[in-house]
TIRO-2110 file (N, C-alpha, C; in Angstrom, 1 decimal):
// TIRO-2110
51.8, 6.4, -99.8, N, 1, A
51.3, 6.1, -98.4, CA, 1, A
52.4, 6.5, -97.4, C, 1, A
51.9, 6.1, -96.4, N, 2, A
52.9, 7.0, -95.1, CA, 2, A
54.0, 5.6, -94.6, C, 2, A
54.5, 5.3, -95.7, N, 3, A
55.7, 4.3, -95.4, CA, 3, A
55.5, 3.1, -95.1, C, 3, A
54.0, 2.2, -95.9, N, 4, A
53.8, 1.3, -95.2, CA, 4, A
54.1, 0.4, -96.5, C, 4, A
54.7, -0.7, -97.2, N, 5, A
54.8, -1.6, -97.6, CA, 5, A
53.9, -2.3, -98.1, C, 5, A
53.4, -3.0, -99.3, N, 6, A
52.1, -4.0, -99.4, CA, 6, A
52.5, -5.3, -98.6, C, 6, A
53.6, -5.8, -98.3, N, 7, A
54.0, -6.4, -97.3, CA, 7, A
52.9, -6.3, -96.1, C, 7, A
53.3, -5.4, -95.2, N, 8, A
52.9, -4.8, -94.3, CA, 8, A
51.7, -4.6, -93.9, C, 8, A
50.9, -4.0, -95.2, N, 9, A
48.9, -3.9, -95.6, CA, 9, A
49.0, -5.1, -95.5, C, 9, A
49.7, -5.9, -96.2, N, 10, A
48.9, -7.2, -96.0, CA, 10, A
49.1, -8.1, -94.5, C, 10, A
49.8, -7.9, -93.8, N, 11, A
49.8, -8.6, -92.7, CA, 11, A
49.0, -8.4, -91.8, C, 11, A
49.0, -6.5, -91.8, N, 12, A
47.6, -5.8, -90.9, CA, 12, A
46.4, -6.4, -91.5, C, 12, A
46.5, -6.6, -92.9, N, 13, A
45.0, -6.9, -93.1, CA, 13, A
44.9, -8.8, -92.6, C, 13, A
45.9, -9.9, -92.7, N, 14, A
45.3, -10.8, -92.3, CA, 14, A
45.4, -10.6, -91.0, C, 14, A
46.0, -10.3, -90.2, N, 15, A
45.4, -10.3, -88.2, CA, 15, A
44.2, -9.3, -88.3, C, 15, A
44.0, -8.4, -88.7, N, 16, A
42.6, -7.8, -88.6, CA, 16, A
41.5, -9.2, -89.0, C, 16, A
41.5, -9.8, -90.2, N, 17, A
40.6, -10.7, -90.6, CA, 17, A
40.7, -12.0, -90.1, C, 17, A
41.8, -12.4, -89.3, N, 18, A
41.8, -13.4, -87.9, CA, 18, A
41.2, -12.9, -86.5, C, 18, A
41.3, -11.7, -86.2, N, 19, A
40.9, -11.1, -85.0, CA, 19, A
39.0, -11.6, -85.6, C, 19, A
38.5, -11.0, -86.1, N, 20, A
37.2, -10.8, -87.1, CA, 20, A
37.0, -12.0, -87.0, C, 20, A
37.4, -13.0, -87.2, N, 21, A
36.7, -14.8, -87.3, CA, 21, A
36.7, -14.8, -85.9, C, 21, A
37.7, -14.9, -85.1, N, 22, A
37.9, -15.5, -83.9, CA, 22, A
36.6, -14.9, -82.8, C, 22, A
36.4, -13.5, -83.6, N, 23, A
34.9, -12.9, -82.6, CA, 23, A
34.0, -13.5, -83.2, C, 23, A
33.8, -14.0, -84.3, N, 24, A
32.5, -14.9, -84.7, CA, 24, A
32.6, -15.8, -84.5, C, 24, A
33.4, -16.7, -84.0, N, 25, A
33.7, -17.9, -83.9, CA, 25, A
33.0, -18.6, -82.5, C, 25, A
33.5, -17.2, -81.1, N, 26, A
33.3, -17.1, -80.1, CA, 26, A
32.1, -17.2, -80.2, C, 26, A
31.3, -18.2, -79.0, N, 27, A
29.6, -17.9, -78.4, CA, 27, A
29.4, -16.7, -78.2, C, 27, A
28.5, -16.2, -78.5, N, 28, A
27.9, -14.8, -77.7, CA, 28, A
27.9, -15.0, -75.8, C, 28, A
27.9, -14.2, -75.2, N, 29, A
28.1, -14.2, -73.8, CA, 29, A
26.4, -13.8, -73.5, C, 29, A
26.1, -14.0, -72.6, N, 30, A
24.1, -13.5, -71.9, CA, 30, A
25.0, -12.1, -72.1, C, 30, A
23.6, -11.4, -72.5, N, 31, A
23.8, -10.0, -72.1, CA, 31, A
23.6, -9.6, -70.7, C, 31, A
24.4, -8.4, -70.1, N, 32, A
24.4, -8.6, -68.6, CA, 32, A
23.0, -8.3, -68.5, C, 32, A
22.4, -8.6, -67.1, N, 33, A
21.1, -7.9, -66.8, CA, 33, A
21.2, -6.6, -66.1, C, 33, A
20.2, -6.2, -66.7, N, 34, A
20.6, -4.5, -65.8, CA, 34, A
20.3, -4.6, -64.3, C, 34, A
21.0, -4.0, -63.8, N, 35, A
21.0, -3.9, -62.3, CA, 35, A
20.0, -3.2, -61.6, C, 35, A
18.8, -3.6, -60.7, N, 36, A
18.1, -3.3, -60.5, CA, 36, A
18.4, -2.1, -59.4, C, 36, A
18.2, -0.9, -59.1, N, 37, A
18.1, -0.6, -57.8, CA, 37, A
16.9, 0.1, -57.4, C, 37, A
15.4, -0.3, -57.5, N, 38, A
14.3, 0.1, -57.1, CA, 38, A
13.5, -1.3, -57.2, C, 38, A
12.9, -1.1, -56.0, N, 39, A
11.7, -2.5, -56.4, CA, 39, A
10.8, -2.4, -57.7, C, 39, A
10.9, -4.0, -57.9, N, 40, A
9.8, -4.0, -59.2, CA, 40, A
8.6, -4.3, -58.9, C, 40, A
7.4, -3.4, -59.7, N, 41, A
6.3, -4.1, -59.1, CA, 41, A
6.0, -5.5, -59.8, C, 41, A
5.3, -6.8, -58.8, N, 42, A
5.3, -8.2, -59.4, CA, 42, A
3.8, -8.4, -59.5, C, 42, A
3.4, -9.3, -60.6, N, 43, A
1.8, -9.9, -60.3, CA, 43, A
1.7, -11.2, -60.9, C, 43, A
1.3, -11.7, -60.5, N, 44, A
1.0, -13.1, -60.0, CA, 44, A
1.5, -13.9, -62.0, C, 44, A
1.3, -13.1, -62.5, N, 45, A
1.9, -13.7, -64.0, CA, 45, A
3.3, -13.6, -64.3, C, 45, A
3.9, -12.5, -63.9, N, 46, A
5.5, -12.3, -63.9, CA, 46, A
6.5, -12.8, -62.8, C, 46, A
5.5, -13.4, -61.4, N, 47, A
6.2, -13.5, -60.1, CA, 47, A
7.1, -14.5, -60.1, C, 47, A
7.2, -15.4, -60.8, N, 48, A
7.9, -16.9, -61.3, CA, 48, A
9.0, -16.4, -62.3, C, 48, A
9.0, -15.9, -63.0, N, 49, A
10.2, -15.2, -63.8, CA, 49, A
11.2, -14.7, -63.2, C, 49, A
10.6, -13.2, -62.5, N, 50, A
11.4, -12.5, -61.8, CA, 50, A
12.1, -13.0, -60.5, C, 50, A
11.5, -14.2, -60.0, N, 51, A
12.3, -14.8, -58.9, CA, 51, A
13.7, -15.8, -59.4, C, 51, A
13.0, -16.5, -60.5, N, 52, A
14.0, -17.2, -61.2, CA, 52, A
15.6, -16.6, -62.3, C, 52, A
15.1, -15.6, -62.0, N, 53, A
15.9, -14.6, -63.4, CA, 53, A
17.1, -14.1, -62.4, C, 53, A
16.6, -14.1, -61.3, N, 54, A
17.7, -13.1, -60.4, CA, 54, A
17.9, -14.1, -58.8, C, 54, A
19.7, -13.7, -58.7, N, 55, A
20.4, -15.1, -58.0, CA, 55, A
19.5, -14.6, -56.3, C, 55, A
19.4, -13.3, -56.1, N, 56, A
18.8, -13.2, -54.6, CA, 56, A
17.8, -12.3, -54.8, C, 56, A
16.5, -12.5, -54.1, N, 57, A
15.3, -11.9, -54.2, CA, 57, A
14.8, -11.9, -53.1, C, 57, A
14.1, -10.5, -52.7, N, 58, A
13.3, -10.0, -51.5, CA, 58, A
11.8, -9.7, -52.3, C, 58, A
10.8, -10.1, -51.8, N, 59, A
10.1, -9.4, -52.5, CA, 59, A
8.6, -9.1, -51.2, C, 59, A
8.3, -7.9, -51.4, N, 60, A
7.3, -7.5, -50.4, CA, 60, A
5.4, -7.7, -51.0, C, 60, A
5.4, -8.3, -50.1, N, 61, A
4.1, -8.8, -50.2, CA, 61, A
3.1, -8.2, -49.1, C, 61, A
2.3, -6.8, -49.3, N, 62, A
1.6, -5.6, -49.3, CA, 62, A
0.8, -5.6, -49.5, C, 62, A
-0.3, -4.3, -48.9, N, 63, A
-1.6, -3.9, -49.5, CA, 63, A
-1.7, -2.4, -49.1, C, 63, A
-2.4, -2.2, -50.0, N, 64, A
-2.4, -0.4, -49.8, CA, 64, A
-3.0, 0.0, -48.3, C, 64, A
-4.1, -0.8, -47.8, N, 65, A
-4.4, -0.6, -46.6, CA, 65, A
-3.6, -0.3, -45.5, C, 65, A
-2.7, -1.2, -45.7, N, 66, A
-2.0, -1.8, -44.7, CA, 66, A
-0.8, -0.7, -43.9, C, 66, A
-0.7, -0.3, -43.0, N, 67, A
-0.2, 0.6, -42.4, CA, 67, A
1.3, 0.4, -42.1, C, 67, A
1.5, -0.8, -41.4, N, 68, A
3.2, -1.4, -41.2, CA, 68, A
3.6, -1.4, -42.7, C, 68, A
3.0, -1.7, -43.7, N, 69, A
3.3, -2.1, -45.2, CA, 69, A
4.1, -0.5, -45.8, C, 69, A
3.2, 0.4, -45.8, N, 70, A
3.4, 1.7, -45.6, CA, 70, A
4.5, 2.0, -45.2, C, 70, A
5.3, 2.0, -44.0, N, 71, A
6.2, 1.8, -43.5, CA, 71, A
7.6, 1.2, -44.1, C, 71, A
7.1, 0.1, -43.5, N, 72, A
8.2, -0.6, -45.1, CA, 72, A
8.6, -0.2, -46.1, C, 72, A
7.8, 0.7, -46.9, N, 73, A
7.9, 0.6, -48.6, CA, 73, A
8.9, 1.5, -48.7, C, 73, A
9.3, 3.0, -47.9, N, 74, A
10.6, 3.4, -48.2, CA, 74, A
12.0, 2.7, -47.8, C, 74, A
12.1, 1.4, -46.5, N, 75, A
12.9, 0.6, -46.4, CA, 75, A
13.3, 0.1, -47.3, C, 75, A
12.0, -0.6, -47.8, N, 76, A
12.2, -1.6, -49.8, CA, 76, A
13.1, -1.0, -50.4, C, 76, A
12.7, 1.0, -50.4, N, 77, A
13.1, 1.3, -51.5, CA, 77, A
14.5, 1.7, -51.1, C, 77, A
14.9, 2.0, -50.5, N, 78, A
16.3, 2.5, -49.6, CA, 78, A
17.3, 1.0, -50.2, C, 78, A
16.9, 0.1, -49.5, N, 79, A
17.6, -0.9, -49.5, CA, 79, A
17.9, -1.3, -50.9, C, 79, A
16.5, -1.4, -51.8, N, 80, A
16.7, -1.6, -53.1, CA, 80, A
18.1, -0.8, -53.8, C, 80, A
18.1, 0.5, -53.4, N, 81, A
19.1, 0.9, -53.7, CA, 81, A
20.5, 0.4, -53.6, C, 81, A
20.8, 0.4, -51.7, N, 82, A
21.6, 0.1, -51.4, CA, 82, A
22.4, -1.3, -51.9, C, 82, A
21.5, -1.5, -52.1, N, 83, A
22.2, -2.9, -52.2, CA, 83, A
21.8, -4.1, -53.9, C, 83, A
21.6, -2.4, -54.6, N, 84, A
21.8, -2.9, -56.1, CA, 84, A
23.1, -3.6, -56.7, C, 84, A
22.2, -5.0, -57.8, N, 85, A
23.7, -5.4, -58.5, CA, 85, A
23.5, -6.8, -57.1, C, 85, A
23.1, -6.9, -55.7, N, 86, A
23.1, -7.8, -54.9, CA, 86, A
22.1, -8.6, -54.6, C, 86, A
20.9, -7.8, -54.5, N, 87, A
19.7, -8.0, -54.3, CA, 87, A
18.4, -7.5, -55.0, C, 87, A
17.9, -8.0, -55.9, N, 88, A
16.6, -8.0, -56.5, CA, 88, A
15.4, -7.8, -55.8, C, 88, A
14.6, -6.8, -55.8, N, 89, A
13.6, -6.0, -54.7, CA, 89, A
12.1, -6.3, -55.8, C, 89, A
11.5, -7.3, -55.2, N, 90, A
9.9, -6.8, -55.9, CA, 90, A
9.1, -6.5, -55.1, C, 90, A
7.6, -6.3, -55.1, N, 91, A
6.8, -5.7, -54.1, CA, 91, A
5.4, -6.8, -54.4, C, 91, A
4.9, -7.4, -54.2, N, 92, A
3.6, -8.0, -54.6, CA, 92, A
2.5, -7.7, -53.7, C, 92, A
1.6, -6.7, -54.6, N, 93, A
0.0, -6.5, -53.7, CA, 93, A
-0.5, -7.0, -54.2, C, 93, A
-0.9, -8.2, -52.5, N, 94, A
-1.6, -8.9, -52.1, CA, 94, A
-3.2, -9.1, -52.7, C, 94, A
-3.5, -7.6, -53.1, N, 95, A
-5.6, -7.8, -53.6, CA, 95, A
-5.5, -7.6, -54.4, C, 95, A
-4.6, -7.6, -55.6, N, 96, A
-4.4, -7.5, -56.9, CA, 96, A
-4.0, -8.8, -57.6, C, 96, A
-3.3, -9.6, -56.3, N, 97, A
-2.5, -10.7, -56.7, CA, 97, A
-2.8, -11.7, -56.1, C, 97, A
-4.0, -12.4, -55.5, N, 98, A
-4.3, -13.2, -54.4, CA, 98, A
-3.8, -14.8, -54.9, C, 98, A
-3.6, -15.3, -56.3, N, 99, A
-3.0, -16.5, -56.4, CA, 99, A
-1.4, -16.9, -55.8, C, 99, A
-0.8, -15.7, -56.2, N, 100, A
0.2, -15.6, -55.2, CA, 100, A
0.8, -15.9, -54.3, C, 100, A
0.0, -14.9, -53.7, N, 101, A
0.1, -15.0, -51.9, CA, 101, A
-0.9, -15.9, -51.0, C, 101, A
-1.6, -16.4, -52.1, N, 102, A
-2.5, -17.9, -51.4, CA, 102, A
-1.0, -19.1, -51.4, C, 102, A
-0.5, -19.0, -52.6, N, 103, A
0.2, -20.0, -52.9, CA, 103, A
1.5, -20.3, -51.7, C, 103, A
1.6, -19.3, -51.2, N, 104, A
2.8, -18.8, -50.3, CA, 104, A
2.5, -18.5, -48.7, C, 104, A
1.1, -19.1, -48.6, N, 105, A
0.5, -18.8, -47.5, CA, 105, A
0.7, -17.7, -46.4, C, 105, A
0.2, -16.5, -47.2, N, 106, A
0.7, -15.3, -47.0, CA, 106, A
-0.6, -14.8, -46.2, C, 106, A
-0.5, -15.1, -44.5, N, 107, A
-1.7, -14.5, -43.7, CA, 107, A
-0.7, -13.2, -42.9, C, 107, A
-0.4, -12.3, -42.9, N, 108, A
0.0, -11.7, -42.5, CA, 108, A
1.0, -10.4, -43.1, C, 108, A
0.5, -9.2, -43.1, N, 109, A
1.5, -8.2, -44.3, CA, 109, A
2.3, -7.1, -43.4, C, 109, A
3.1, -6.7, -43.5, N, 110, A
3.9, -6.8, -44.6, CA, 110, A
4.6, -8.3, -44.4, C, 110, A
4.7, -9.4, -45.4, N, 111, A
5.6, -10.3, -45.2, CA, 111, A
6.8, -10.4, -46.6, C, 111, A
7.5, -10.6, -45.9, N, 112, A
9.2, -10.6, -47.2, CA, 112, A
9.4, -11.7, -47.3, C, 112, A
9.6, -12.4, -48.5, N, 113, A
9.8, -14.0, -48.7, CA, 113, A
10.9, -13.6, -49.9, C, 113, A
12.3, -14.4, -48.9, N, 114, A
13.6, -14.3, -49.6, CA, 114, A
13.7, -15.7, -50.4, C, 114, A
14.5, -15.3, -51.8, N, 115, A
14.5, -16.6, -52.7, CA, 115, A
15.9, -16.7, -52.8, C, 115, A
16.3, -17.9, -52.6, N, 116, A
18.1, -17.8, -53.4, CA, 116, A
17.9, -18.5, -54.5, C, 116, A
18.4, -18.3, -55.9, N, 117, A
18.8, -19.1, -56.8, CA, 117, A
17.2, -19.8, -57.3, C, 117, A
16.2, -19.1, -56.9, N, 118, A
14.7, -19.6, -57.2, CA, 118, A
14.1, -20.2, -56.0, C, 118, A
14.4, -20.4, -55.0, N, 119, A
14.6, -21.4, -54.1, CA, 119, A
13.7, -20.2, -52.8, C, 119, A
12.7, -20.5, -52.4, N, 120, A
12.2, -19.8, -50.8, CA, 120, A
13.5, -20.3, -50.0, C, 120, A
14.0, -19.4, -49.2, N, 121, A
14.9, -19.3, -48.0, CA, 121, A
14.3, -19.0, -47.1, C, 121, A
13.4, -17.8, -46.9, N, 122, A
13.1, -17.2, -45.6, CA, 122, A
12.1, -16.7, -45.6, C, 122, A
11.4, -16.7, -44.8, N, 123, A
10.2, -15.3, -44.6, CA, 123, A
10.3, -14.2, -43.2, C, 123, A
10.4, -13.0, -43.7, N, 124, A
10.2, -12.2, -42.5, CA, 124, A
9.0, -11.5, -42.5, C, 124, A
8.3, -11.8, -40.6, N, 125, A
7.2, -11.1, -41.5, CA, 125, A
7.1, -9.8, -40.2, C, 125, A
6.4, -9.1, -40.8, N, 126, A
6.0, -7.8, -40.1, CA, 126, A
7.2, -6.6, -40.3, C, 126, A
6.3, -5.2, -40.1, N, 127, A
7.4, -4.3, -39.9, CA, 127, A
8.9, -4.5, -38.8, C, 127, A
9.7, -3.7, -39.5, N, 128, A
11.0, -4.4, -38.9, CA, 128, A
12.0, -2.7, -39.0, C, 128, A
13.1, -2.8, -37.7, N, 129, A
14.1, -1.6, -38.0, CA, 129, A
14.6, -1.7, -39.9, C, 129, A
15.0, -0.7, -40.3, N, 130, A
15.7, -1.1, -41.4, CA, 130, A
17.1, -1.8, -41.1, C, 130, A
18.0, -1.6, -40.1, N, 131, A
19.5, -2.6, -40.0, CA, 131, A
19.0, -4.1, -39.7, C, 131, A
18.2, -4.4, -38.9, N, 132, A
17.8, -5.8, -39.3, CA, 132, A
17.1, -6.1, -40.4, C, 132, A
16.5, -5.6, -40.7, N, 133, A
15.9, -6.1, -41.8, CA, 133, A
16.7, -6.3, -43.6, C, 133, A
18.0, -5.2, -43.2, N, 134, A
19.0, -5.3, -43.9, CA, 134, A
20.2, -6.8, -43.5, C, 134, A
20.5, -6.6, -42.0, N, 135, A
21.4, -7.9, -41.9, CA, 135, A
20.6, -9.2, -42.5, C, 135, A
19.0, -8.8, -42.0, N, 136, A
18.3, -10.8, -42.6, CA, 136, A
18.6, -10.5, -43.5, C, 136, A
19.1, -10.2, -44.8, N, 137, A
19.1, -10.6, -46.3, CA, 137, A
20.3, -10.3, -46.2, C, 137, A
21.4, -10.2, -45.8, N, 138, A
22.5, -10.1, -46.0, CA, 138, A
23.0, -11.4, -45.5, C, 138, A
22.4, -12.4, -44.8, N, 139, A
23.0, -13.9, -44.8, CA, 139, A
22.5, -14.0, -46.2, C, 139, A
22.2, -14.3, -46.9, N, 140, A
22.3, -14.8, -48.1, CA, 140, A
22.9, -14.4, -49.0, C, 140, A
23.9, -13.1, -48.9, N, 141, A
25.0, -13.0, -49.7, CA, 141, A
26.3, -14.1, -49.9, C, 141, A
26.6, -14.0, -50.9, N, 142, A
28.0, -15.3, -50.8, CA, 142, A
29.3, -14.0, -50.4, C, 142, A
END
C-alpha cells in the first residue's frame, strides 16, 4: 500500500463508521420546498394546502372574462418572478372555483387576498400599477 499502516486503516475506518452513525442518528431535515417563481394555478380542492404550505401568499382571484384580470396576469407573473423564494403566487378562477371565492366573499375581480403564515392579511382589490401592487405585499415581508 502507499504507506499506510493497519494502524492507520483502522482509525480511518472507525471515524468513517462514526461519521456514518452520527448521519443516522441525526433527524432527517424537511426537504426544502422548491421555490416557486410563476403563479400556481389553485382550485377550490388544493386552495387550503397551498396557502398553508407557504409562509406568504398572494393569490389572484380571476375570470377569463374579466378585462382588469387580464391586465394583472402578467403583473402576477413578473412579480411571481421577482420575488421568488419570498412570495408564493397562485391564481384562482373564480367560474371554475365558486366555493372559494364564495367563501372569501369575492364580489369584485381582479381581487388579491394576501395570507401570512395561513392567516388572510389583506385584500387588494382591482387592477393596480405594478410598484404598488408590489410595495402592498412587500409589508409583509419580515
Amino acid at each position: 500500500m502507499s504507506g499506510l499502516d493497519d494502524s492507520e486503516l483502522e482509525r480511518i475506518k472507525m471515524r468513517k463508521l462514526m461519521e456514518m452513525m452520527r448521519e443516522t442518528s441525526q433527524p432527517k431535515s424537511q426537504p426544502e420546498k422548491p421555490v416557486l417563481d410563476h403563479p400556481v394555478d389553485l382550485t377550490d380542492a388544493d386552495f387550503d394546502e397551498f396557502v398553508r404550505s407557504h409562509d406568504l401568499v398572494v393569490v389572484d382571484f380571476w375570470a377569463d372574462w374579466c378585462m382588469p384580470c387580464r391586465f394583472m396576469a402578467p403583473v402576477v407573473k413578473e412579480l411571481a418572478k421577482e420575488m421568488a423564494g419570498k412570495v408564493a403566487f397562485g391564481k384562482l378562477n373564480v367560474d371554475e372555483n365558486p366555493r372559494t371565492a364564495a367563501r372569501f366573499g369575492i364580489m369584485s375581480i381582479p381581487t388579491f387576498l394576501v395570507f401570512r403564515n395561513g392567516k388572510l392579511v389583506d385584500a387588494l382589490v382591482g387592477a393596480m400599477p405594478k410598484q404598488r401592487f408590489k410595495a402592498a405585499i412587500e409589508r409583509y415581508l419580515s
